[in-house]
Each structure stands twice: as structure tokens, then as C-alpha cells.
C-alpha positions in Angstrom: 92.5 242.3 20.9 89.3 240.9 22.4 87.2 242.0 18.9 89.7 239.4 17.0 89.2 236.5 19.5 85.5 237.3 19.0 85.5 236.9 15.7 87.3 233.9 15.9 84.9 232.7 18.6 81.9 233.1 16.3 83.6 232.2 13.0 83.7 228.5 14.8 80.8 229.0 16.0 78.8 229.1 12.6 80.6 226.2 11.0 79.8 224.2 14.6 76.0 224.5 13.5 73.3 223.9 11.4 70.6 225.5 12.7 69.7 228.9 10.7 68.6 230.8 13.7 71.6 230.1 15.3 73.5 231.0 12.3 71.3 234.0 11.8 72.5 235.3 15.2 76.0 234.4 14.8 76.6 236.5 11.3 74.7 239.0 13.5 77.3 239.2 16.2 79.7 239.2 13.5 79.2 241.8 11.8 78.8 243.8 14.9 82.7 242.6 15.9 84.0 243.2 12.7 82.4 246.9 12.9 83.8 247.0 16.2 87.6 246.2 15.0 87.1 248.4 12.0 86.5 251.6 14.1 88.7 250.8 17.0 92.1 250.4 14.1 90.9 253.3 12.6 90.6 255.5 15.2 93.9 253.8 16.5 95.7 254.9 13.0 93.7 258.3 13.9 95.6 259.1 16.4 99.1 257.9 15.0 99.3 254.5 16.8 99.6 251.6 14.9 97.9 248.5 14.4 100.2 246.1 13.1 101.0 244.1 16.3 97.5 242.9 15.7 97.9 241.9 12.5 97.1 238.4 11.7 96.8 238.3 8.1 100.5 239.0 7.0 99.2 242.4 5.4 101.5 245.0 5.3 99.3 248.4 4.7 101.6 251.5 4.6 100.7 254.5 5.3 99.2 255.7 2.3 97.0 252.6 1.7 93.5 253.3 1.5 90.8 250.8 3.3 87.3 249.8 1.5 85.5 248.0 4.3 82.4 246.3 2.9 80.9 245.8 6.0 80.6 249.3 6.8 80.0 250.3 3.4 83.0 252.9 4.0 86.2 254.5 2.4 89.4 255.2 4.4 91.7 257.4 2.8 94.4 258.1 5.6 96.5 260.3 3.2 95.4 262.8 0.6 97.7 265.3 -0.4 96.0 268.5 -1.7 97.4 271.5 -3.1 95.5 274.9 -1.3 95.4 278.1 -2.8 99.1 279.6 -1.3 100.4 276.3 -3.3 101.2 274.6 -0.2 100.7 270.5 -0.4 98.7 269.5 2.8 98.1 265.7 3.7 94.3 264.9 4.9 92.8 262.1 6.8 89.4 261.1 4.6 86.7 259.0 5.4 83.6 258.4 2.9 80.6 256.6 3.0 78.8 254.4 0.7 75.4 256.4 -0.8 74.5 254.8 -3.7 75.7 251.6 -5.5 74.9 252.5 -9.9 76.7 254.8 -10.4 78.8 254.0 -6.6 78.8 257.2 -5.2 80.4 258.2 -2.0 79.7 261.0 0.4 82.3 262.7 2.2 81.8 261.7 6.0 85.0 263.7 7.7 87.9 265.3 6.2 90.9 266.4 8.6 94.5 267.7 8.3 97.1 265.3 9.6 100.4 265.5 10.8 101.6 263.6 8.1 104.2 264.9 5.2 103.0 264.9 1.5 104.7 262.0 0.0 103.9 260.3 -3.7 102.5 257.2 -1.7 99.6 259.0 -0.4 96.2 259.5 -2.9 95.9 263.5 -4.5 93.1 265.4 -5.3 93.3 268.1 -7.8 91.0 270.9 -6.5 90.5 272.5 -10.5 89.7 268.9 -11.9 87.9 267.1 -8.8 89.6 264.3 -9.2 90.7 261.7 -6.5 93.4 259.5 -7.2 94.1 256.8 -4.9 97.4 254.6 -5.7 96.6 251.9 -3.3 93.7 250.4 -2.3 93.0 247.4 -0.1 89.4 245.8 0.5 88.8 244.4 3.9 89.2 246.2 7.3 93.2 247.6 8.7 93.9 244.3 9.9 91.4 241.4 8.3 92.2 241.7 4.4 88.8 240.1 2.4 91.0 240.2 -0.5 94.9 239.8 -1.0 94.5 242.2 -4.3 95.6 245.3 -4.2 93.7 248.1 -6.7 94.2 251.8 -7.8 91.1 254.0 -7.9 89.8 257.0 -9.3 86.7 259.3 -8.4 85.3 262.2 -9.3 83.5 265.0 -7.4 80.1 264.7 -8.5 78.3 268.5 -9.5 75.4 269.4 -8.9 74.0 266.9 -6.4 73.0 269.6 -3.3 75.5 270.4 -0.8 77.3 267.3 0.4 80.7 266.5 -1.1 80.0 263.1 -3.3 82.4 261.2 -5.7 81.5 258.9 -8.0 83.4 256.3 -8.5 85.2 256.3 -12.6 87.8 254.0 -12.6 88.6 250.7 -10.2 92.1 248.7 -11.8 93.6 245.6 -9.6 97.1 246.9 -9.3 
């Protein structure tokens, strides 16, 4: 992917140079790439493709693995299985933003039903309690991990704060 080479590109780039404008600039153009692969892959996995060909850091994300990216201040929850009213277990697609960091609170960005079957490996959310529980969490993007740890997460939906869906974040643990 051209996004990857990029981001090599400019990775060399910065350690070729001293001078902080140049620098500047660079980590400018970065960030832009790294945004760049972050919503190409996940509008790739979006549509049921995969990105794993372009994988260059060994990780092996299944499909239930959720994706903090830093950069983009988001959440990725590709799976959560919810139970509606007829008792049925549907599997969601999830994406959150970042909205505040004490307490870290996330807003709900989309929410849509996928394809996928309800399985244990996806993340749950109890509609009675509010509670998200995600089993497996990675921090990084879909294909550049920032951190080989994986963690298990749990947030709450937050009452009370207007109309947007928010969680707050309760519970981080490095799996």
C-alpha cells in the first residue's frame, strides 16, 4: 500500500534530519498517512475484505479484536454482540470517538449491524446494565501495532449527559 511506503518514506526522513521545521513537517505528513491507513483498513474490514496481506508487523488481529488508534483518538469495535428485545443476539460494527480524557469518555460515532455471527470472541453489551465488555483490545491502527500488549476493557454508558451515546471508560487490564 502506497500509505505504508509513505510512512516508511518519512519515518527515514525524520531520523535523516536535524532541523525542527523539517521535522515539524515530517511528523505532520505522518500523522496525515497514518490517518490515511487507519481509515482505508477500516473501511476495508468494513466491507469484509481483509487486511492482512498488508500486515507488516506480524499481528494477528481476529475478528473480534477491537482497535484503539491514538492518532485518531478513536475506538474500533468490529464486533459487539447485543441481545434486542425478541432475545435475538445481533453482531454490530462500532466506532467511538475520543471526547474527553478525566474521566476518558467516548462518544458513539456509528453503530451498524454486520453480517457477522455472534460468537464469545466478539465484545457484548448488556442493554439493562450499559455495560461494554470488550475481550480484546489492541492499541495502534489494523495493521501498525504501537503496542504488542493486548488488554481487556470495560465501559459504561454514561446517564445523563444530553443525547449522544457516551461511555466512560471503568476498567482497562493488559490481558
Amino acid at each position: 500500500m502506497i500509505e505504508a511506503t509513505d510512512i516508511s518514506d518519512l519515518e527515514t526522513s525524520i531520523s535523516s534530519t536535524s532541523r525542527p521545521d523539517l521535522i515539524r513537517l515530517y511528523n505532520y505528513l505522518l500523522k496525515g498517512s497514518l490517518n490515511h491507513l487507519s481509515a482505508f483498513t477500516n473501511n476495508l474490514e468494513f466491507l469484509g475484505g481483509s487486511s492482512n496481506g498488508g500486515n507488516q508487523s506480524g499481528n494477528s488481529l481476529s475478528e473480534g479484536t477491537s482497535v484503539y488508534e491514538p492518532i485518531s483518538e478513536t475506538l474500533y469495535v468490529p464486533a459487539v454482540n447485543i441481545i434486542v428485545e425478541s432475545g435475538a443476539v445481533i453482531a454490530y460494527d462500532v466506532l467511538l470517538r475520543l471526547v474527553e480524557t478525566l474521566p476518558q469518555a467516548l462518544e458513539v460515532v456509528s453503530i451498524t449491524e454486520t453480517s457477522k455471527l455472534p460468537n464469545s470472541a466478539h465484545a457484548s453489551f448488556d442493554l439493562s446494565s450499559g455495560i461494554l465488555n470488550i475481550p480484546d483490545l489492541s492499541v495502534g491502527t489494523l495493521l501498525l501495532s504501537v503496542d504488542s500488549t493486548r488488554y481487556t476493557a470495560t465501559l459504561e454508558l454514561a446517564t445523563g449527559i444530553g443525547t449522544e451515546d457516551i461511555f466512560v471508560v471503568t476498567q482497562v487490564q493488559a490481558k
